[in-house]
C-alpha positions, 0 to 999 in steps of 0.5 A: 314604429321606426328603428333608431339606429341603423348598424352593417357591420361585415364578418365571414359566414359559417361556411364557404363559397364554391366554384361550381361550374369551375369544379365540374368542368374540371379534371380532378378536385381536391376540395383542400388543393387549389389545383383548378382555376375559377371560372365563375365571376367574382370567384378568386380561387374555387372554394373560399371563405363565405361572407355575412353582412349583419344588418343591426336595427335598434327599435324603440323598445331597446331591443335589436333586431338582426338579420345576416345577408348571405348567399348559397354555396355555390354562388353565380350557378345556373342563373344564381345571383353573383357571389355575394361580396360584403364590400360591393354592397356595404356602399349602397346599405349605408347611402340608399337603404339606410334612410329608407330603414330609418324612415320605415313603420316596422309594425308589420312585416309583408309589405316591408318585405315586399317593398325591399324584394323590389326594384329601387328607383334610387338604383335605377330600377335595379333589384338588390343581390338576393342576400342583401334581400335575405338578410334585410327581410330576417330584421324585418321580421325579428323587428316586426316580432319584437314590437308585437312580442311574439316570435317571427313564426306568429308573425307569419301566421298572423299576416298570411293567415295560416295556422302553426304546424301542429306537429314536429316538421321533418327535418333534412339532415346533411353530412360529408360521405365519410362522416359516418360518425355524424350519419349515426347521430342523425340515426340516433335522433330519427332524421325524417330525411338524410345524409344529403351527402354531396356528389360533386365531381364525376369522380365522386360517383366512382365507375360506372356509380359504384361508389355511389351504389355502395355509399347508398347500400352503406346507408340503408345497412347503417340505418336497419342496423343502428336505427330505433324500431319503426324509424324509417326515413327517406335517404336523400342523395344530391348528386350536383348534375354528375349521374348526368355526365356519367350517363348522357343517355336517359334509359342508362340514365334510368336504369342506373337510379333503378340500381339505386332505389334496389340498393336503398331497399327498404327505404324511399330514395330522393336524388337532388339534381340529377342533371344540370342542363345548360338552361332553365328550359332544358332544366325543366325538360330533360327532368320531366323526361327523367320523371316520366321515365322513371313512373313508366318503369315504376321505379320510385325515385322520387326528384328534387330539383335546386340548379334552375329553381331559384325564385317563387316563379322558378317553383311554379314552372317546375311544379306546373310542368311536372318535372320534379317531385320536391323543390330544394327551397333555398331562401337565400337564393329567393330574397326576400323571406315573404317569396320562400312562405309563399313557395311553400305554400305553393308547392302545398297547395300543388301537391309538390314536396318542398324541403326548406333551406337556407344555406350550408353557408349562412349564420345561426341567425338566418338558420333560426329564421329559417326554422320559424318560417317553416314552422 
């Protein structure tokens, strides 16, 4: 069954873009004060609105499938595709993937999903911008879906031919580190996995880390004092690569996450890319170190990897290498939503933790998505 009606249309996403590399390169940051230049492609200022392209399918059933291209925070970052701007891409929606839409067999999902994550002749071989794959995969879906009548989780069940999860999934939960109101809520509704809380600047680590350590302590105290008897989450700190310009070298390095782990007691710590290395292969490197390290001194500091690890064959090397000990699965980072079941059921099968993610920056369609692709 084919859609028949095709609708782009542009808005602004639910969050907004930053100019990673811009920020940590700079003096100071002030997130509400443009006092640092761009320095990422395509960025105008350092933080700004993010954008959305909802693509619209109308079905024969009368029913409209919808999927909203977006792209992450921190776009153009450690090999990520360029900032996503709505008005570079509406031209090749409307003259190229319209009428491959308006001719497309909606019925089942994979093949479809796979076909748009392709390159396309009609662009001389060229892959479309990650979001523009995002998106058009979550119509796809919800498409596929709604002529089957059932929800997208059945769909991927169905055609993967794997099982519904049989319990609740954990949940990662994210907040700014001064909203402590928003941590007791996450406390409040026993969050598996919390505050994320980003470190952004090597400022926001505080000499030597303590404002770092102190936050963390703040944390775990809030949780014993404030938490339901036998909650007991793991806290997650994403440090953006700033524990490693504090300490370039890996034992202070090491030791320092000890300080951390000692200050999180009684709970399991996760830190979220702590160092950023000019490539992927140094990526992989210098984390694996890091993790050996860490396992020779037995401090349980567990890994998750996000700069580098950007696409299923990103996952694979991480997990193959064993450099990490989670992967922050970013689905609008891999395209096309078939590449982020497929992470997932890697990291599974390979015994690799794996958090499912869409973007601080997208829509509460894609969220929803999101939340029937891990389920």
């Amino acid at each position: 069954m084919k859609p028949t009606r095709v609708q782009f249309v542009t808005g602004i996403s639910g969050y907004f873009v930053k100019d990673l590399e811009a920020v940590r390169q700079s003096a100071s940051y002030d997130p509400l004060v443009d006092n640092i230049q761009p320095l990422t492609p395509g960025f105008q200022q350092v933080v700004q609105p993010g954008q959305v392209i909802s693509i619209l399918l109308h079905l024969p059933n009368g029913q409209m499938a919808v999927g909203d291209c977006v792209d992450v925070i921190f776009s153009g970052a450690a090999n990520r595709d360029a900032l996503f701007v709505a008005s570079e891409h509406l031209p090749v929606l409307q003259s190229v993937v319209q009428p491959w839409l308006l001719s497309c067999d909606m019925t089942r999902f994979r093949p479809n999903s796979v076909r748009i994550d392709s390159p396309w002749p009609e662009l001389g071989n060229v892959c479309l911008h990650s979001a523009i794959r995002y998106g058009l995969s979550q119509a796809l879906l919800a498409a596929s879906a709604s002529l089957h009548g059932c929800v997208p989780a059945e769909i991927i069940v169905q055609e993967w031919g794997i099982a519904v999860a049989g319990q609740p999934v954990d949940i990662l939960a994210s907040c700014h580190r001064n909203d402590f109101l928003q941590l007791d809520r996450m406390i409040m509704k026993q969050v598996a996995i919390l505050p994320h809380a980003s470190f952004l600047h090597i400022d926001d680590l505080g000499p030597g880390g303590k404002t770092l350590l102190e936050f963390v302590e703040k944390v775990a105290r809030r949780v014993q004092e404030r938490g339901p008897s036998g909650y007991h989450p793991r806290l997650h700190f994403d440090v953006y690569g700033t524990l490693g310009d504090l300490f370039q070298d890996q034992d202070q390095l090491v030791a320092f996450l000890g300080q951390v782990q000692r200050a999180a007691q009684p709970y399991d710590v996760l830190i979220e890319s702590p160092i950023i290395a000019p490539t992927k292969a140094a990526q992989i490197e210098r984390l694996r170190d890091l993790r050996l390290r860490l396992r020779a001194l037995a401090i349980p500091v567990q890994i998750v990897a996000d700069e580098w690890c950007n696409t299923l064959q990103d996952t694979k090397d991480f997990a193959e290498a064993e450099a990490v000990d989670f992967v922050q699965i970013k689905m609008s980072d891999l395209g096309a939503i078939h590449n982020s079941i497929d992470a997932v059921l890697y990291c599974r099968e390979r015994g690799v933790g794996c958090c499912l993610g869409g973007s601080a920056n997208e829509t509460d369609i894609s969220a929803r998505m999101t939340a029937h692709t891990r389920g």
